[in-house]
C-alpha positions as CSV (number, residue, x, y, z in Angstrom):
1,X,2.8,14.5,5.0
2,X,4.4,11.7,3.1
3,X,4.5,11.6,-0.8
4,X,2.5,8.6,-2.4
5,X,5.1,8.7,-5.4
6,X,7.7,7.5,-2.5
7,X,5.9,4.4,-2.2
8,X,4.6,1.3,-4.2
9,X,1.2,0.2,-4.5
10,X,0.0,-3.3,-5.4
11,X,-3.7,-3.9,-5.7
12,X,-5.1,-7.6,-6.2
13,X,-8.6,-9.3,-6.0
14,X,-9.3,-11.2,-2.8
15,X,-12.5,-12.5,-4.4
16,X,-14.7,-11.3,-6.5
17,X,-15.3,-7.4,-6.3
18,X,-13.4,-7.3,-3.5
19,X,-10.3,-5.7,-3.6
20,X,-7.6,-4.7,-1.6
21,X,-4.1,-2.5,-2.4
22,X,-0.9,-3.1,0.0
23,X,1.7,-0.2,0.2
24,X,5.3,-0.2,1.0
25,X,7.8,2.2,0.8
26,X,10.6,2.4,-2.4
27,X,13.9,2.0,-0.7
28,X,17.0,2.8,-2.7
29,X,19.5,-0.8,-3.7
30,X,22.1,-0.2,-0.9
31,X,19.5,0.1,1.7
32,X,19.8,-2.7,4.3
33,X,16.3,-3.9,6.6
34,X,17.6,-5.9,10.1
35,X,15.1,-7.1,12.7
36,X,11.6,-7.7,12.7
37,X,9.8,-4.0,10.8
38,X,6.6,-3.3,8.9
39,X,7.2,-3.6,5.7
40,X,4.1,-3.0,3.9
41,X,0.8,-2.4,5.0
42,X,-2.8,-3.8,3.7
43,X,-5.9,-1.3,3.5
44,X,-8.3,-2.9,6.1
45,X,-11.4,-2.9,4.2
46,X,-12.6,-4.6,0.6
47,X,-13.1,-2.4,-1.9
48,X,-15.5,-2.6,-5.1
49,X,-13.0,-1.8,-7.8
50,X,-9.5,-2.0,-8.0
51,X,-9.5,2.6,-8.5
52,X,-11.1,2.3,-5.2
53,X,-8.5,0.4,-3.6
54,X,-5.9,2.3,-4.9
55,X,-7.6,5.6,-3.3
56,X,-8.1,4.0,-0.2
57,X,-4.3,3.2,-0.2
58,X,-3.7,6.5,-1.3
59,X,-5.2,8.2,1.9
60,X,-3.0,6.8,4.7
61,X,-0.2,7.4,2.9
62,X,-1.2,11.1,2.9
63,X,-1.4,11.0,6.6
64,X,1.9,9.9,6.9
C-alpha cells in the first residue's frame, strides 16, 4: 500500500464540471528516468468537482 503523500496530484477541468486529477510519483533531483515508462497516470472517469477528482485519484494510489 503506497502513500498518497509520495506522489503529486494535479486536477484540471476538461470542460465544464468535468474534471479529472493525473498522479505521478515525487522522485528525488538525482533520480534519472531512461526508456519509454509511465510516468503519470489519468483517473479514467470525469468527475463533478475538482474534491471528487482528487478522491478518485486518491484511491488507486492506495492500491498501490
Amino acid at each position: 500500500m503506497a502513500d498518497v503523500s509520495e506522489f503529486s496530484i494535479v486536477t484540471y477541468q476538461r470542460k465544464p464540471g468535468c474534471w479529472r486529477a493525473a498522479f505521478i510519483r515525487k522522485r528525488s533531483a538525482r533520480t534519472v528516468v531512461e526508456g519509454n515508462k509511465v510516468r503519470s497516470v489519468v483517473t479514467p472517469d470525469d468527475c463533478a468537482s475538482e474534491a471528487d477528482a482528487l478522491l478518485a485519484a486518491k484511491n488507486p494510489i492506495k492500491t498501490l
